[in-house]
N, C-alpha and C positions, 0 to 999 in steps of 0.2 A: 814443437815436436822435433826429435833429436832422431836422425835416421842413421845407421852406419852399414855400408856396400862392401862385401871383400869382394875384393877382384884377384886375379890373376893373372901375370903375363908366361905365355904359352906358346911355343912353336907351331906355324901355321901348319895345323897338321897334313895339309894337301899339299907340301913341299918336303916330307920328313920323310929318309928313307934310311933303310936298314941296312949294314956292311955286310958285306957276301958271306966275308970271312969270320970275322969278330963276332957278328949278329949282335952288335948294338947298335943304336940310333944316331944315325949322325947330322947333328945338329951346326954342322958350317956352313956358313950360307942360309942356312933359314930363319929367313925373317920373325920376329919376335909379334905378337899382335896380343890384345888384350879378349880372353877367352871372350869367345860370342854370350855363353849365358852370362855373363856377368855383366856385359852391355844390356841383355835387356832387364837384368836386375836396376842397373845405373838408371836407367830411362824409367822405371817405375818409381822409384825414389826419387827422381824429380818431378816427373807428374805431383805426386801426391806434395813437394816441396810447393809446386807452384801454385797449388789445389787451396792449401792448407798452410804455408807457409813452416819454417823451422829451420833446419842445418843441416844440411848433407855430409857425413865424414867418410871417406871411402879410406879403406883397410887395405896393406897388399902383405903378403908376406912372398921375400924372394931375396933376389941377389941386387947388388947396387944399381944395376943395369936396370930392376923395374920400375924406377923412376921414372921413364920414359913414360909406361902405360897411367903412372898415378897424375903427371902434366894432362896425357892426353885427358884423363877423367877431369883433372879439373877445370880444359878448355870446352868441355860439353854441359859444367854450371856446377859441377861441387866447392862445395865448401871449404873442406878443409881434406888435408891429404898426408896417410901414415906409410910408412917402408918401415916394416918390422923386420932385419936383415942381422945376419948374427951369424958367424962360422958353426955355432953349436947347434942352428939349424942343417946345415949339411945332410941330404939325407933320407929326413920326413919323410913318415908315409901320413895316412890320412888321419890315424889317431895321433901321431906326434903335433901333425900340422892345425887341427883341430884345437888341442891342448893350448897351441902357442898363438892360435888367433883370439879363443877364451880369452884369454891371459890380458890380451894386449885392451880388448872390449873391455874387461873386467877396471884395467887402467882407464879408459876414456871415459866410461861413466863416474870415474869420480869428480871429472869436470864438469860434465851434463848427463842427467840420466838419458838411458836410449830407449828409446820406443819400439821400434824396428828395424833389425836387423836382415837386412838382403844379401843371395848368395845366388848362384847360378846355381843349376840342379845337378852342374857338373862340369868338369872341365875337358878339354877335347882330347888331352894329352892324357888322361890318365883315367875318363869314362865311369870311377867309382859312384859316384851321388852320395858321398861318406862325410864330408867336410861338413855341408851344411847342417844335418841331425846329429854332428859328432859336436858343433858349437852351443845346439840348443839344448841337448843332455847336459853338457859342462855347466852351461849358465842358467839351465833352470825354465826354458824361455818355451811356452807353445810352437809346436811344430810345424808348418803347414808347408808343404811339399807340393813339386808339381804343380805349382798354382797358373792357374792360365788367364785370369781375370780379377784385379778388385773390386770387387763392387763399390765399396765405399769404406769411409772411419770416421766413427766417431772419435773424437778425442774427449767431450764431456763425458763420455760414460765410458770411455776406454776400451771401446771394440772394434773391429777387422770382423767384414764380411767379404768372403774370396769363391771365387770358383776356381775350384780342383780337377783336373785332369782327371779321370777315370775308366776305368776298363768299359768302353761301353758308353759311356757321357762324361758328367761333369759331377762331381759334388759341390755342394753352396755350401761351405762354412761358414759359420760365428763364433768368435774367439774372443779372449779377451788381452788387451796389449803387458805388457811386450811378449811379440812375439819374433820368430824367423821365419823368413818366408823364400825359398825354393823356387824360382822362375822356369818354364819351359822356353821352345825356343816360338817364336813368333806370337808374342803377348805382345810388341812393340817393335818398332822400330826407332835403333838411336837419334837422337838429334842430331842438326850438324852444331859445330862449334861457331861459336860466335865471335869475330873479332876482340871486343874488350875481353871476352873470357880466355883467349888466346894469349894475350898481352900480359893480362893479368897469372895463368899458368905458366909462361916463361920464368916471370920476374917473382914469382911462389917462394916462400923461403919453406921449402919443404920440412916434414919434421920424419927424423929418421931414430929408430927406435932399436938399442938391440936387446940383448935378450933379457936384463936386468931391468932395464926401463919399460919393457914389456911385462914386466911382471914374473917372468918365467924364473923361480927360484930354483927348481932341480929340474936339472939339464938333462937328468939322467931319463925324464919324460918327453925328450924333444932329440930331434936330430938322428944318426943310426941309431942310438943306446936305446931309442923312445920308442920305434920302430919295430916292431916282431913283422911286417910284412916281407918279404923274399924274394924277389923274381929271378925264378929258376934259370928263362930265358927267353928272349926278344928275336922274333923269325919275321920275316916276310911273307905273306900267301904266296902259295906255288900256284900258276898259272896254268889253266890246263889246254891243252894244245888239241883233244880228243871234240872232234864237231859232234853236232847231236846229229840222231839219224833220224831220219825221217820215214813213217809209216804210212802205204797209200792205203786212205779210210775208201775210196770211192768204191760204193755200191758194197759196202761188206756192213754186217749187223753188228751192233755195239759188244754181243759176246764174245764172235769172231774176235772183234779188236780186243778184247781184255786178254783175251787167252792167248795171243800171241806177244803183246807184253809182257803176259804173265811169263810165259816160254823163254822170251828173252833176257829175260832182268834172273830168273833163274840159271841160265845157260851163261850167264856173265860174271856172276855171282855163286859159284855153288853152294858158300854155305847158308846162302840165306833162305833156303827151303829147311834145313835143321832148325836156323834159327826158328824161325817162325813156329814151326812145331813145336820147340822147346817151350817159347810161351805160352802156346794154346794146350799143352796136358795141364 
């Protein structure tokens, strides 16, 4: 069984803050981490390596510097480790970046076919859930999103039984392989790393792949050119400094209290008595 994990290395979003002036994100000083869902993507793709045995390859696509997150992966027991890095990626949005991880999968299975493909259900820096169903479309591959548990896999008949997150429960899927699979957060918790595995991810002769040897033949689908997404603008929430007021309920009837609610949230508000009428004709 041939498994492949893309990860991504991400600004710890709990350290990232926005310039007053500029309103972009400024990213000095903040430390770099490998997104959380992709860690518990990693951690299920080893289960299921140690379960079942096969090859773990974990994916990254980014700048030189995410070499760092593809070591740490391979000190927690992967296999083998890609940095898909290329100036003509500059840019990406979720369809460029979709396009160029296809691309790069498309390449790896001509050395081992893949079975299962792992993604986090999203990354913290940028919240879409677009990457992972943008690679399964590309390549063909069953979708399974949101996945909160495996049940199990056969590899003689070539199936994945999962439980799906749900409005309300879970769904039990049955699929059949290759598929992607979507992790939420708390399906696992990472391993730690193990001394030999440590030793052995220093001394990694990594393989680094750019855009050509990724397979990406027109550039013009990758990078800004590949991109129609836009961001108008990057703000800060404003803080609001206004305390709640406090209503004393004691010994008064629950109509009393709506109606004076009612009183006040109109009296704070004035056009929200229009509104409301506007929708109720």
């Amino acid at each position: 069984m041939h498994i492949v994990v893309c990860i991504k290395q991400v600004p710890d979003s709990a350290q990232i803050r926005v310039h007053p002036v500029t309103n972009t994100i400024m990213r000095q000083g903040v430390p770099a981490i490998i997104n959380p869902y992709d860690l518990a993507s990693l951690e299920e793709a080893l289960r299921l390596k140690d379960k079942l045995g096969g090859r773990v390859t974990v994916l990254c696509m980014g700048p030189p510097q995410a070499e760092s997150a593809l070591r740490k992966a391979l000190s927690f027991g992967a296999d083998e480790a890609i940095l898909v890095t290329d100036r003509a990626f500059a840019g990406s949005d979720t369809l460029a970046t979709s396009f160029a991880l296809a691309s790069a999968i498309t390449q790896i299975q001509k050395d081992m076919p893949v079975d299962i493909v792992f993604t986090g259900k999203q990354t913290i820096d940028g919240d879409t859930a677009q990457v992972g169903p943008g690679i399964a479309k590309r390549l063909g591959l069953q979708l399974l999103t949101y996945v909160s548990k495996i049940d199990g896999v056969d590899l003689d008949k070539g199936e994945i039984v999962v439980q799906r997150r749900a409005e309300g429960g879970a769904q039990v899927l049955r699929t059949r392989l290759p598929c992607l699979i979507t992790t939420i957060e708390g399906i696992n918790d990472i391993r730690f790393a193990t001394m030999p595995n440590m030793f052995r991810a220093a001394r990694y002769a990594l393989k680094t792949w750019d855009a050509k040897t990724a397979g990406v033949e027109d550039l013009t689908k990758v990078g800004l050119k590949g991109s129609p997404t836009i961001v108008s603008k990057v703000f800060a929430p404003q803080t609001k400094a206004q305390k709640a007021e406090l209503i004393d309920s004691e010994g008064r009837k629950p109509r009393d209290l709506a109606l004076t609610l009612v009183t006040k949230l109109f009296t704070r508000h004035p056009k929200l008595r229009d509104e409301i009428n506007s929708r109720a004709l």
